[in-house]
Predicted model as a PDB file, atoms N, CA, C, CB and O in Angstrom, pLDDT in the B-factor column:
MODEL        1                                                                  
ATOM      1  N   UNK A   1       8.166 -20.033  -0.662  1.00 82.00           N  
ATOM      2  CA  UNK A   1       9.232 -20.158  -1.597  1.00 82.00           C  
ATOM      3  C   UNK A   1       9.094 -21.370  -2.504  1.00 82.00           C  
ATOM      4  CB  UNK A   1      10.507 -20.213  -0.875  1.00 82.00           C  
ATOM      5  O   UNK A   1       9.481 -21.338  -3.672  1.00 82.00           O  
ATOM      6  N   UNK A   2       8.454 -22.595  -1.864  1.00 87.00           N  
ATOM      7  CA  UNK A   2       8.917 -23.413  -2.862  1.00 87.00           C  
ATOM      8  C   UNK A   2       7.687 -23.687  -3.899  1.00 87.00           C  
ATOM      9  CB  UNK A   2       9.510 -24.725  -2.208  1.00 87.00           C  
ATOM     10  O   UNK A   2       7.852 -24.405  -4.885  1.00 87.00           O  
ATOM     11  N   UNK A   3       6.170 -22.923  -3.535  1.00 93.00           N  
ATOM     12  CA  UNK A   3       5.300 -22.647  -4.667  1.00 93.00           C  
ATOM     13  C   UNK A   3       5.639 -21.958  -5.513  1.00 93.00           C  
ATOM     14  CB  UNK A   3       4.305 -22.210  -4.448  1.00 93.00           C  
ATOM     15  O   UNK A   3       5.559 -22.348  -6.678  1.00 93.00           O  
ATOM     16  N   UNK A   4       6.030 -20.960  -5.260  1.00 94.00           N  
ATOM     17  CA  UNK A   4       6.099 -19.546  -6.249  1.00 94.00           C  
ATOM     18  C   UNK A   4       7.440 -19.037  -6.364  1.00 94.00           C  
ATOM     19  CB  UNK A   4       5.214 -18.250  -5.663  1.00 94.00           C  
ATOM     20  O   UNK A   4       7.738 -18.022  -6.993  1.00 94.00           O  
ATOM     21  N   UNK A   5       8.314 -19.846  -5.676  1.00 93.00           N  
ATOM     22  CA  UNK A   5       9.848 -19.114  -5.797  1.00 93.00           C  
ATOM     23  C   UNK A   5       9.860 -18.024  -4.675  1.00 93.00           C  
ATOM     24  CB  UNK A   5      10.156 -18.284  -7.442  1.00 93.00           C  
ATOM     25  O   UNK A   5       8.930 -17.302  -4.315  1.00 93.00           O  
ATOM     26  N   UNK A   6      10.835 -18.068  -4.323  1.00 91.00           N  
ATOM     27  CA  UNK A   6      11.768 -16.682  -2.881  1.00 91.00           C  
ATOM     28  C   UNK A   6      11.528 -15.941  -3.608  1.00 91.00           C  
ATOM     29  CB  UNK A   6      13.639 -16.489  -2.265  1.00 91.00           C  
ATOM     30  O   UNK A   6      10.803 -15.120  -3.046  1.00 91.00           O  
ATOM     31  N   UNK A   7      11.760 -15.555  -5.054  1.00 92.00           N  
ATOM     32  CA  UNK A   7      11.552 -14.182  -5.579  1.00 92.00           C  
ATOM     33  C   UNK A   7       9.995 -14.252  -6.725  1.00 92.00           C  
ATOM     34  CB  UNK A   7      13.215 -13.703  -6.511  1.00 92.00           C  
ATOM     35  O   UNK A   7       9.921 -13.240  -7.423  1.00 92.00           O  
ATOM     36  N   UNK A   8       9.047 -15.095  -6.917  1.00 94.00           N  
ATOM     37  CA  UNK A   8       8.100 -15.281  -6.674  1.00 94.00           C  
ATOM     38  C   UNK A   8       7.912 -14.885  -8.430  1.00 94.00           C  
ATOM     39  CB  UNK A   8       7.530 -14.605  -5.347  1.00 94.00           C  
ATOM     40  O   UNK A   8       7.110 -14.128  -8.977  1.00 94.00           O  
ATOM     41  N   UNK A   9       9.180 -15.877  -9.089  1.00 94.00           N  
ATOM     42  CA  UNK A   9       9.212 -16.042 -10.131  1.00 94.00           C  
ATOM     43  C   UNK A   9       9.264 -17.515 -10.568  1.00 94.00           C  
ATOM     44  CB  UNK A   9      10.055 -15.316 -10.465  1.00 94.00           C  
ATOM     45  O   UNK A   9      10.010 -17.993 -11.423  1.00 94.00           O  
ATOM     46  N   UNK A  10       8.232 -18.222  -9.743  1.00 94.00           N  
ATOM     47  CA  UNK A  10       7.901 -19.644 -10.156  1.00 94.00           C  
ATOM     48  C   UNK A  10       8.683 -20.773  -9.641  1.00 94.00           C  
ATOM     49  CB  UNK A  10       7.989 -19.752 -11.535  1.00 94.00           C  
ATOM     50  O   UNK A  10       9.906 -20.842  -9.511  1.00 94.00           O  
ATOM     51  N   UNK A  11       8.092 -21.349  -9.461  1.00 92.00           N  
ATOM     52  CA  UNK A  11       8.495 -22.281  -8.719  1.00 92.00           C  
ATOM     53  C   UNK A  11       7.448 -23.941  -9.139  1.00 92.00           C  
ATOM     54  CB  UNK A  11       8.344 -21.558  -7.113  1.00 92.00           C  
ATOM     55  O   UNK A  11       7.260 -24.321 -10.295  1.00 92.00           O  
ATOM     56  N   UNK A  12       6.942 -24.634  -7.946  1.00 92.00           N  
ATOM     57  CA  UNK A  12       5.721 -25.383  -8.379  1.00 92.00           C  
ATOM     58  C   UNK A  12       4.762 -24.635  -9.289  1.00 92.00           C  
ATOM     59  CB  UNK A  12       4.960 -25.808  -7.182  1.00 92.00           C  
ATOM     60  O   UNK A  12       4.347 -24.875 -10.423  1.00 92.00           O  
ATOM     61  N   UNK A  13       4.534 -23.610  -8.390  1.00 93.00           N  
ATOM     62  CA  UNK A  13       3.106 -22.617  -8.920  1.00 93.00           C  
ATOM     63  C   UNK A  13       3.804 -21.838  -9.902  1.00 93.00           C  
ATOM     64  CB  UNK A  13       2.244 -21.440  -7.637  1.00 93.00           C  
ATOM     65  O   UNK A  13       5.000 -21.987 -10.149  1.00 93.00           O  
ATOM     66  N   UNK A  14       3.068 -21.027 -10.445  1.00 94.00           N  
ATOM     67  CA  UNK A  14       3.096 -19.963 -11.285  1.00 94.00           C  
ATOM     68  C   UNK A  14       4.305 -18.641 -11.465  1.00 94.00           C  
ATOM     69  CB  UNK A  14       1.922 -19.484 -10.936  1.00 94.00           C  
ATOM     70  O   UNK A  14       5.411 -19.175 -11.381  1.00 94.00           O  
ATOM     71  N   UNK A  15       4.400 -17.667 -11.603  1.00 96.00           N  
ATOM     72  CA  UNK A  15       5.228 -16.909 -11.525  1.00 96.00           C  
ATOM     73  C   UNK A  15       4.222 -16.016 -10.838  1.00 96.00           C  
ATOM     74  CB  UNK A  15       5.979 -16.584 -12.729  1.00 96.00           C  
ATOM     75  O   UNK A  15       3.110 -15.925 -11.359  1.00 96.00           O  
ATOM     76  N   UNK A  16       4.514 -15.254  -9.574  1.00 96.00           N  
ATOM     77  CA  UNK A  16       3.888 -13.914  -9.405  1.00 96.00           C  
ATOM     78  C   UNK A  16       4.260 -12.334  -9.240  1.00 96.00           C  
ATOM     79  CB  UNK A  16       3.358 -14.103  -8.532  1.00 96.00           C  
ATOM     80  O   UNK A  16       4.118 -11.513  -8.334  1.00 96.00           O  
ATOM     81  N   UNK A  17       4.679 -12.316 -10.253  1.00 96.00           N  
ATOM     82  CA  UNK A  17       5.351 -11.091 -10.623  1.00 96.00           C  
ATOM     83  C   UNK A  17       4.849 -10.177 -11.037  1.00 96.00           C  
ATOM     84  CB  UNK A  17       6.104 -11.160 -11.326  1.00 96.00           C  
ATOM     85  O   UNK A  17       3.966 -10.653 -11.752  1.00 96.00           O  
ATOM     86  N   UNK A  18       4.761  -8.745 -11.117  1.00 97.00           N  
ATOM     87  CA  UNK A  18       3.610  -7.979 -11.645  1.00 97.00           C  
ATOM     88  C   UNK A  18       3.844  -7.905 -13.268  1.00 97.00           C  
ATOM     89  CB  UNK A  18       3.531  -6.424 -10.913  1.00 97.00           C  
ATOM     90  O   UNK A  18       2.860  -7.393 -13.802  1.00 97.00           O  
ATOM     91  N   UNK A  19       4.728  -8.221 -14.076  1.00 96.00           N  
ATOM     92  CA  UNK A  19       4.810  -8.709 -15.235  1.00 96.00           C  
ATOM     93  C   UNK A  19       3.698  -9.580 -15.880  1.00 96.00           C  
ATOM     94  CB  UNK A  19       5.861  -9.297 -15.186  1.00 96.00           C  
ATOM     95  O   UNK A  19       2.839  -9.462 -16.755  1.00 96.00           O  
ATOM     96  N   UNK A  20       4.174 -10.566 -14.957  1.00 97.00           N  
ATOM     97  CA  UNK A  20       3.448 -12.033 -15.267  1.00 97.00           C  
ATOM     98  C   UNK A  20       1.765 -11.753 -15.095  1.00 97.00           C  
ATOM     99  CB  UNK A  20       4.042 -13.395 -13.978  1.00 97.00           C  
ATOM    100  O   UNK A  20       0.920 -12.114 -15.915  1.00 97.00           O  
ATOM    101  N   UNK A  21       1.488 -10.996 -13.781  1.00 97.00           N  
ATOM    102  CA  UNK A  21       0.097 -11.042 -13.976  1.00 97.00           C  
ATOM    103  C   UNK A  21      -0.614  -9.659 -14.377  1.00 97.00           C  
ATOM    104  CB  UNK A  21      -0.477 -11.572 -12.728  1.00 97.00           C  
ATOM    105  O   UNK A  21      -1.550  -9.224 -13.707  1.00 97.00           O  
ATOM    106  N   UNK A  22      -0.152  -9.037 -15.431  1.00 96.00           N  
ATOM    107  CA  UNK A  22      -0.417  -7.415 -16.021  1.00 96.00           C  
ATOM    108  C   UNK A  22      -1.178  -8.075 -17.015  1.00 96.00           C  
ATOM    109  CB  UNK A  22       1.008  -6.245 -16.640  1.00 96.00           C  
ATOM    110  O   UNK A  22      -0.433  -7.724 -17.930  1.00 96.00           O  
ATOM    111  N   UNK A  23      -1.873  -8.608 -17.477  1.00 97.00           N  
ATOM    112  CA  UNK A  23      -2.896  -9.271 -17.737  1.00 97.00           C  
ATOM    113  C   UNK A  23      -4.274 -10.146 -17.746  1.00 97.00           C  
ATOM    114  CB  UNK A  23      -2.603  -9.379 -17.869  1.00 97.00           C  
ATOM    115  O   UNK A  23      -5.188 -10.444 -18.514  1.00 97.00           O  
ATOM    116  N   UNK A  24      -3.744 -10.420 -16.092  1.00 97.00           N  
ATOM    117  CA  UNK A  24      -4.818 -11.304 -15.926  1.00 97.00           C  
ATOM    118  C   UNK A  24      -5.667 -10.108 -15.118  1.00 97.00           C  
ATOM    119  CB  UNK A  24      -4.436 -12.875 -15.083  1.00 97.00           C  
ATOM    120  O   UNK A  24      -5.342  -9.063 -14.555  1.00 97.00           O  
ATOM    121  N   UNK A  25      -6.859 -10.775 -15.345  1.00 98.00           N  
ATOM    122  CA  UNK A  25      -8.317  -9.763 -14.667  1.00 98.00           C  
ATOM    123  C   UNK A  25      -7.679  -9.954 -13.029  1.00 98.00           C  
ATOM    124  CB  UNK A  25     -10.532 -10.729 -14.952  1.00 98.00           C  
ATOM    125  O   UNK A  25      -6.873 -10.852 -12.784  1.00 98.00           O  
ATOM    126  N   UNK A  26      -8.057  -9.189 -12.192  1.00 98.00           N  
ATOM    127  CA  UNK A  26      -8.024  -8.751 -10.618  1.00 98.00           C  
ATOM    128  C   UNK A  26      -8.849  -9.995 -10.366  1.00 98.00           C  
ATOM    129  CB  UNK A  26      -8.763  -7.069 -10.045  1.00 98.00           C  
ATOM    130  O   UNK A  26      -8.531 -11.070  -9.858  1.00 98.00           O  
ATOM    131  N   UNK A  27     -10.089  -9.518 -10.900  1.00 98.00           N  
ATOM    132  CA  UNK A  27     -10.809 -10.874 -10.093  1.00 98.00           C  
ATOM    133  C   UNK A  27     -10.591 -12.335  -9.919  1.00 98.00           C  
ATOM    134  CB  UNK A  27     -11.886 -11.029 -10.514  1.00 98.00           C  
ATOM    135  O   UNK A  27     -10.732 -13.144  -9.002  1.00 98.00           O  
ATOM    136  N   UNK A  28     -10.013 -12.368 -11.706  1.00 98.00           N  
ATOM    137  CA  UNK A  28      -9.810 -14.014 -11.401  1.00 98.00           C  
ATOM    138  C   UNK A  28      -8.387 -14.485  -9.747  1.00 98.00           C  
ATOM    139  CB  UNK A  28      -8.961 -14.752 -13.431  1.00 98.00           C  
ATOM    140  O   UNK A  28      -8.264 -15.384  -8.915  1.00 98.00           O  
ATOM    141  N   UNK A  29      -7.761 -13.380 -10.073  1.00 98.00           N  
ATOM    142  CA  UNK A  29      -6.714 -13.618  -9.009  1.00 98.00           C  
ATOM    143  C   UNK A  29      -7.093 -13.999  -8.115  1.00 98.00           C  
ATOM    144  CB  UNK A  29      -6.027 -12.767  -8.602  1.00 98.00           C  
ATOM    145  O   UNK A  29      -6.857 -15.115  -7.651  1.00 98.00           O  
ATOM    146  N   UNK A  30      -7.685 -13.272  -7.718  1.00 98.00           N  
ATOM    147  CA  UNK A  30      -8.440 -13.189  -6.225  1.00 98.00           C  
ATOM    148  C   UNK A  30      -8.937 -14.225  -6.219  1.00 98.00           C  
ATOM    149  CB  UNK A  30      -9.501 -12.152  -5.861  1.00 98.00           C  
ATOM    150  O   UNK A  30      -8.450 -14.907  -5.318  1.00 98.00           O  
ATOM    151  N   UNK A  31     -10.175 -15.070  -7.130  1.00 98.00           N  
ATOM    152  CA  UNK A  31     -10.664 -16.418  -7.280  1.00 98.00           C  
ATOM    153  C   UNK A  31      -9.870 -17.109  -6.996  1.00 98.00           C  
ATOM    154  CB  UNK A  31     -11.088 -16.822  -8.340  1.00 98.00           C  
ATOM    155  O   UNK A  31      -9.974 -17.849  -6.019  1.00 98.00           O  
ATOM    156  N   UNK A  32      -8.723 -17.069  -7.850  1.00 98.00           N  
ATOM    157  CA  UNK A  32      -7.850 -18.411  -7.713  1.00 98.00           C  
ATOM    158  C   UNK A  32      -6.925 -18.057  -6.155  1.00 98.00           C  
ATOM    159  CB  UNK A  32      -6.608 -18.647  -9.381  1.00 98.00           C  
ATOM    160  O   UNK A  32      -5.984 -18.847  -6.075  1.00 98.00           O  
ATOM    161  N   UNK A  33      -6.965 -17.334  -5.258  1.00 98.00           N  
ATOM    162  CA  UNK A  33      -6.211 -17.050  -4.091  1.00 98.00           C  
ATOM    163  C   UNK A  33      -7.296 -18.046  -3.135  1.00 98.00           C  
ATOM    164  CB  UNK A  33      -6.032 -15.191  -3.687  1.00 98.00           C  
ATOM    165  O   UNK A  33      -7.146 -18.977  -2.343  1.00 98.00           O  
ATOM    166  N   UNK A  34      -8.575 -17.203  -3.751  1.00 98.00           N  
ATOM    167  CA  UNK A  34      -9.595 -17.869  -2.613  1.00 98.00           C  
ATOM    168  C   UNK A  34     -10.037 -19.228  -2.945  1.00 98.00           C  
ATOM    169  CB  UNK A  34     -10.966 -17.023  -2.424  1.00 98.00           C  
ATOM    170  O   UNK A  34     -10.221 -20.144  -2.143  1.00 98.00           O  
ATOM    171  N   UNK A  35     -10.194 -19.256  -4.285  1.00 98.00           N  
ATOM    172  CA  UNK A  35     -11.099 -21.457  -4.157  1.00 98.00           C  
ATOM    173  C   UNK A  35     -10.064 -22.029  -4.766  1.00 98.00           C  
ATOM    174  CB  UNK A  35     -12.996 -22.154  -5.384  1.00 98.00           C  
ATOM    175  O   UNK A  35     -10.274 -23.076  -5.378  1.00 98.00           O  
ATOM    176  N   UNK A  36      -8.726 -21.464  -4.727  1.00 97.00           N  
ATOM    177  CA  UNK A  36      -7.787 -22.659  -6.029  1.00 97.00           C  
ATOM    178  C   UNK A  36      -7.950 -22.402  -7.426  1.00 97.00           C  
ATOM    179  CB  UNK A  36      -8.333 -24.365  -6.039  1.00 97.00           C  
ATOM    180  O   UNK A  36      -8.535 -21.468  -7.973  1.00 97.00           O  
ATOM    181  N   UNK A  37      -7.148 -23.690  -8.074  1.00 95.00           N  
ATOM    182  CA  UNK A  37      -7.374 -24.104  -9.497  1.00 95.00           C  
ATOM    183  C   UNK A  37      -7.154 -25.442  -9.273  1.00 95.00           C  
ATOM    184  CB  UNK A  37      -6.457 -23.464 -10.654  1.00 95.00           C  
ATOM    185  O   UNK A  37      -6.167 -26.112  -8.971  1.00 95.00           O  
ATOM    186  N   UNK A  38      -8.515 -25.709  -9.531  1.00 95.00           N  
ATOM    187  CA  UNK A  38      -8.919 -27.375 -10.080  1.00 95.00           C  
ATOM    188  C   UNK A  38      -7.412 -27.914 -11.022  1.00 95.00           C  
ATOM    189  CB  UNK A  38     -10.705 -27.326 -11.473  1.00 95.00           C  
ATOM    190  O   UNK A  38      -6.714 -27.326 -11.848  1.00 95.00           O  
ATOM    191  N   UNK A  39      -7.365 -29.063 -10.526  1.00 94.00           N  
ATOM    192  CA  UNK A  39      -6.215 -30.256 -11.366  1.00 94.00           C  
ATOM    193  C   UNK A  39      -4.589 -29.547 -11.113  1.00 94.00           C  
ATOM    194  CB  UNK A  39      -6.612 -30.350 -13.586  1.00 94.00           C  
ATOM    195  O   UNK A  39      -3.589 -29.805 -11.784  1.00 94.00           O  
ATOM    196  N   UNK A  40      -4.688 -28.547  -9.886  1.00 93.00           N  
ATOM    197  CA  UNK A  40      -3.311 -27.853 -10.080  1.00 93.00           C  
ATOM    198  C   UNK A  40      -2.859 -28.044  -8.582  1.00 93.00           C  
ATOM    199  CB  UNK A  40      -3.357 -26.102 -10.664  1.00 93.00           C  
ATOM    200  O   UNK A  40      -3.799 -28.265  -7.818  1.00 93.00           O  
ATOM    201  N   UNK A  41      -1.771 -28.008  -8.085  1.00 92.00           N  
ATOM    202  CA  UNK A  41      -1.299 -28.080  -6.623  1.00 92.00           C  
ATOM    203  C   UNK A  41      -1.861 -26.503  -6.012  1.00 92.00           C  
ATOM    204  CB  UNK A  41       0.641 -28.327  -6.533  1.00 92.00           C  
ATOM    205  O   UNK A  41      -1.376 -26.266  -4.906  1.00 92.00           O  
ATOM    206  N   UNK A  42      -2.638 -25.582  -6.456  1.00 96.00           N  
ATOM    207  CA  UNK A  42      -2.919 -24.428  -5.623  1.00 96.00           C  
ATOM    208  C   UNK A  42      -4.254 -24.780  -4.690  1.00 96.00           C  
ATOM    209  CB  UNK A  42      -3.155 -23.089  -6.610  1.00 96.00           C  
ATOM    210  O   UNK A  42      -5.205 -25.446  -5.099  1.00 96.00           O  
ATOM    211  N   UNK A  43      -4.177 -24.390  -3.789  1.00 96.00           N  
ATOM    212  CA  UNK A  43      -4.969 -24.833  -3.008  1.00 96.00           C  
ATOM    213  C   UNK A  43      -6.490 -23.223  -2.907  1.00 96.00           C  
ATOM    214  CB  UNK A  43      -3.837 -25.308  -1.484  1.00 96.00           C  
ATOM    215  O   UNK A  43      -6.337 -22.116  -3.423  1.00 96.00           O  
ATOM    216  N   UNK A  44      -7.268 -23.508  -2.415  1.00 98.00           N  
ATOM    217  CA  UNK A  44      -8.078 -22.314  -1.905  1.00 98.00           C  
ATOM    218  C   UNK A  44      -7.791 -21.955  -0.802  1.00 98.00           C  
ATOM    219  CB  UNK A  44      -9.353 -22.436  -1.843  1.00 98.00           C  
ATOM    220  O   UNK A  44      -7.847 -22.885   0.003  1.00 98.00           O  
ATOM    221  N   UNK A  45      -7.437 -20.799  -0.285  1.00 98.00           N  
ATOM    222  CA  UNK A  45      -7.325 -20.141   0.957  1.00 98.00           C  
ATOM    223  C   UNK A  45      -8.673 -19.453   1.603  1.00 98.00           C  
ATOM    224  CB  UNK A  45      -6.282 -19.122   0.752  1.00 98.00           C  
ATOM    225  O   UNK A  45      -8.606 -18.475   2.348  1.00 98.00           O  
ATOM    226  N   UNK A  46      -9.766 -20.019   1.266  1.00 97.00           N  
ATOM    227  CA  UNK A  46     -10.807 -19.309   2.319  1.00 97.00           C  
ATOM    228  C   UNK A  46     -10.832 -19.527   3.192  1.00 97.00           C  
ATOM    229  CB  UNK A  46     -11.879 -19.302   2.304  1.00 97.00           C  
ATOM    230  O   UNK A  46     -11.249 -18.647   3.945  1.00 97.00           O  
ATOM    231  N   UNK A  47     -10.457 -20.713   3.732  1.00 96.00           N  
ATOM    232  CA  UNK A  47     -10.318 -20.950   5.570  1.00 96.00           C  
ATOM    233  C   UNK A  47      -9.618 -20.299   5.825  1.00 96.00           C  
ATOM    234  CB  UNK A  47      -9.886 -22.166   6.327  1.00 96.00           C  
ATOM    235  O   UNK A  47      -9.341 -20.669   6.966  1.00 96.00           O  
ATOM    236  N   UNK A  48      -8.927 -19.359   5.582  1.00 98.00           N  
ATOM    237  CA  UNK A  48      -7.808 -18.388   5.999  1.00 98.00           C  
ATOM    238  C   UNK A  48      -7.686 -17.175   5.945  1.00 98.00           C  
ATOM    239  CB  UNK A  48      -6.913 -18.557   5.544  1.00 98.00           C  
ATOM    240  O   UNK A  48      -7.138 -16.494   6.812  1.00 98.00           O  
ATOM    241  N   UNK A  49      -8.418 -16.575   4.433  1.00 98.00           N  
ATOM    242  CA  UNK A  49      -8.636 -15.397   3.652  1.00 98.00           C  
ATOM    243  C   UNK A  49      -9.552 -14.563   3.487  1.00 98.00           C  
ATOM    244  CB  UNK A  49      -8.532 -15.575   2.773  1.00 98.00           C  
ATOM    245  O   UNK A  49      -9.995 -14.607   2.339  1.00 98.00           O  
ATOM    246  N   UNK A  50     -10.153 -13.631   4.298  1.00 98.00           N  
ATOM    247  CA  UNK A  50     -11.082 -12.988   3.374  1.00 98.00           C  
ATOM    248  C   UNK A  50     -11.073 -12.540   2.161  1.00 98.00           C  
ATOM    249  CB  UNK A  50     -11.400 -12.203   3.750  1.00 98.00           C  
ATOM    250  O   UNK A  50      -9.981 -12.320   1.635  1.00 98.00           O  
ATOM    251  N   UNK A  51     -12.210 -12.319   1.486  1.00 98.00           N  
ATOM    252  CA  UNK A  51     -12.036 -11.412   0.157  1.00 98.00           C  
ATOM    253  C   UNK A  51     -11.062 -10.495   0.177  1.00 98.00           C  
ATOM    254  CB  UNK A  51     -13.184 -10.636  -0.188  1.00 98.00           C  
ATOM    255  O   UNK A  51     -10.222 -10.471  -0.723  1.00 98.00           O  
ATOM    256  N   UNK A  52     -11.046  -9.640   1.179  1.00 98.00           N  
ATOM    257  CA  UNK A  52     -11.026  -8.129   1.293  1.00 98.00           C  
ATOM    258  C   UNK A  52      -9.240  -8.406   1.484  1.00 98.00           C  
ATOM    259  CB  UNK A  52     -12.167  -7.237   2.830  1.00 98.00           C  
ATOM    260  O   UNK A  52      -8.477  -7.579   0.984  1.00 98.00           O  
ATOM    261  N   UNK A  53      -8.664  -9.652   2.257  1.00 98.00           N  
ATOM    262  CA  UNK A  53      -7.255 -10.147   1.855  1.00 98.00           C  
ATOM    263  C   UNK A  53      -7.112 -10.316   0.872  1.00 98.00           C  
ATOM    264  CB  UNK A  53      -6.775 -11.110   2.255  1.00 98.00           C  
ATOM    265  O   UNK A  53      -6.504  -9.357   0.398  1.00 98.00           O  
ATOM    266  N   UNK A  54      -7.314 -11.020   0.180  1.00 98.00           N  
ATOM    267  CA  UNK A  54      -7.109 -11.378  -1.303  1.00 98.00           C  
ATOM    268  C   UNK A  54      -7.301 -10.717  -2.447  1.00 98.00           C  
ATOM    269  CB  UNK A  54      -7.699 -12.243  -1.566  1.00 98.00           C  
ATOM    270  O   UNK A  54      -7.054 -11.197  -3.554  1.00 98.00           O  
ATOM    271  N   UNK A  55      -7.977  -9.010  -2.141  1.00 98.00           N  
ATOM    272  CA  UNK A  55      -7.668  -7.939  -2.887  1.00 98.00           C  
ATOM    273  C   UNK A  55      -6.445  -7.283  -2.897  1.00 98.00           C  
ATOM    274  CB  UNK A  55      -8.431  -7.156  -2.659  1.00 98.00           C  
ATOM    275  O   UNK A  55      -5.760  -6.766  -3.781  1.00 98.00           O  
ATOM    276  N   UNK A  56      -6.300  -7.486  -1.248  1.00 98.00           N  
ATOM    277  CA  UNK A  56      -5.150  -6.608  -1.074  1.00 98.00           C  
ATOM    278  C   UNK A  56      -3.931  -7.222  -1.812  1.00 98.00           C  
ATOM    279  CB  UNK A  56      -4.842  -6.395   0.458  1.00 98.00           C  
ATOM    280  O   UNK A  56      -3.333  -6.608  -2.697  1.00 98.00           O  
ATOM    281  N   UNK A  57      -3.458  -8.985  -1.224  1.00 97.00           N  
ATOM    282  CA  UNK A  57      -2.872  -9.588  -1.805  1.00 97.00           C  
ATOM    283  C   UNK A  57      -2.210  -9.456  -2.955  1.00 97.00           C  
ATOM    284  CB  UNK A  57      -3.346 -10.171  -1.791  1.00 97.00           C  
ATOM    285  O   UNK A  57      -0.997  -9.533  -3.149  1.00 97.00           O  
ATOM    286  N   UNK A  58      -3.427  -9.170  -4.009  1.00 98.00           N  
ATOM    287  CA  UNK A  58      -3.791  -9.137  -5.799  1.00 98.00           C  
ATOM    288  C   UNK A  58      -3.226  -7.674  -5.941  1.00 98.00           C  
ATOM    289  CB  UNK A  58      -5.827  -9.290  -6.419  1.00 98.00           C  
ATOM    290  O   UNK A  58      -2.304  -7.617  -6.754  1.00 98.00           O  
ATOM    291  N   UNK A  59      -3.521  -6.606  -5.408  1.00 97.00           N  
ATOM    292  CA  UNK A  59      -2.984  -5.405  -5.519  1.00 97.00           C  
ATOM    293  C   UNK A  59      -1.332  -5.140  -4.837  1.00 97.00           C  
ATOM    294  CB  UNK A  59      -4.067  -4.547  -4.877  1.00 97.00           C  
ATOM    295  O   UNK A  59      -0.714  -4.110  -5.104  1.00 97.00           O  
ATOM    296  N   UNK A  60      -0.801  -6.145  -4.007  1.00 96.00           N  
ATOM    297  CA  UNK A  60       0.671  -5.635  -3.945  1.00 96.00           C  
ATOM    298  C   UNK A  60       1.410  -6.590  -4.524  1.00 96.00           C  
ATOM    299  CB  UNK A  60       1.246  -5.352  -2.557  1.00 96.00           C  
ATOM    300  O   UNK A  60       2.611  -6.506  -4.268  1.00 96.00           O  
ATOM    301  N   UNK A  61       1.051  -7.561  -5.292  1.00 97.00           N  
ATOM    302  CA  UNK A  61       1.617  -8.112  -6.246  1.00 97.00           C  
ATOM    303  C   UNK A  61       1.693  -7.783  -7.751  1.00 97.00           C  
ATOM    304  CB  UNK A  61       1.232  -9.057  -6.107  1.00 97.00           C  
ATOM    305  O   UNK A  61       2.503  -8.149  -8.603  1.00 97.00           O  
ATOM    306  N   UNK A  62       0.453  -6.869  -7.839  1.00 97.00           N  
ATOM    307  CA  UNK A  62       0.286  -5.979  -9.130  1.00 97.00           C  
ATOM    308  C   UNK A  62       1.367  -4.643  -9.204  1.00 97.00           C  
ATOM    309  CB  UNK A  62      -1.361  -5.375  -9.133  1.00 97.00           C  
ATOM    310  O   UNK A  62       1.822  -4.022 -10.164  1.00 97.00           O  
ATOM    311  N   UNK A  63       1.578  -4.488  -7.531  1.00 95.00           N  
ATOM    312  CA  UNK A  63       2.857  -3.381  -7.853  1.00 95.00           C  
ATOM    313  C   UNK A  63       3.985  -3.744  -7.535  1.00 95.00           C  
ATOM    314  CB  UNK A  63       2.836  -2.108  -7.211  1.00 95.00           C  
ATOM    315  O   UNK A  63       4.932  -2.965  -7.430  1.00 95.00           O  
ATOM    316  N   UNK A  64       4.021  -4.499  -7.413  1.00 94.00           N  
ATOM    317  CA  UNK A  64       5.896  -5.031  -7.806  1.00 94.00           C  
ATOM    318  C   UNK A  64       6.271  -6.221  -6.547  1.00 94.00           C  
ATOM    319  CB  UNK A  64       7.422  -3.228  -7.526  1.00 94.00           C  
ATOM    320  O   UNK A  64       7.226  -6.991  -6.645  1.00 94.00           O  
ATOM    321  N   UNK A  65       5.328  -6.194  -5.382  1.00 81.00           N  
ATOM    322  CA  UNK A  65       5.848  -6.751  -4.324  1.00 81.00           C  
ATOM    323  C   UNK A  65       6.531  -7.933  -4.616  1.00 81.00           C  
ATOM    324  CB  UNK A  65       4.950  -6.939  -3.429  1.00 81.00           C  
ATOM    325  O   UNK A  65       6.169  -8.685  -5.520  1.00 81.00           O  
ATOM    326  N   UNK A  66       7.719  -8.187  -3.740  1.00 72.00           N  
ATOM    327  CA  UNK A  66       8.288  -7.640  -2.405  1.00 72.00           C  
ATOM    328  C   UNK A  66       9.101  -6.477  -3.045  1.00 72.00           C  
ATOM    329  CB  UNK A  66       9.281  -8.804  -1.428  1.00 72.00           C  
ATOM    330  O   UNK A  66       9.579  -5.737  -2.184  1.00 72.00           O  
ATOM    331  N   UNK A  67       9.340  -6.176  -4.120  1.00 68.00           N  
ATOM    332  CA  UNK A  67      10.268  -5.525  -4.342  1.00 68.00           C  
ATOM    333  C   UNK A  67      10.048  -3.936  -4.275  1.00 68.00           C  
ATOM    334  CB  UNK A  67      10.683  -6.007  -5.448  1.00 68.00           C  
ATOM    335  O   UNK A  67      10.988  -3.173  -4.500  1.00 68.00           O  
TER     336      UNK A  67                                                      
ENDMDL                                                                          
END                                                                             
């Protein structure tokens, strides 16, 4: 909640809404899930994540999740 907002319309981080990211490429998502973004509070989740998470991730946020 307090990266991305309870409803995951921004917060510290970004907005992740399927609005917000109906533009950006799949892959970069996934990049930035797995190594971060340099100079930003997001961290990389590969100690945690496989790829194959961080597709899925990228794909139920592309359809509306949680909602």
């Amino acid at each position: 909640g307090f990266c991305h907002g309870l409803k995951l319309t921004g917060g510290l981080g970004a907005p992740l809404t399927a609005a917000a990211l109906a533009d950006k490429p799949r892959e970069a998502l996934e990049d930035t899930i797995l190594y971060g973004r340099t100079g930003t509070a997001m961290p990389g989740w590969t100690p945690h994540l496989s790829e194959s998470d961080a597709r899925w991730i990228v794909a139920e946020l592309l359809k509306g999740f949680p909602e």
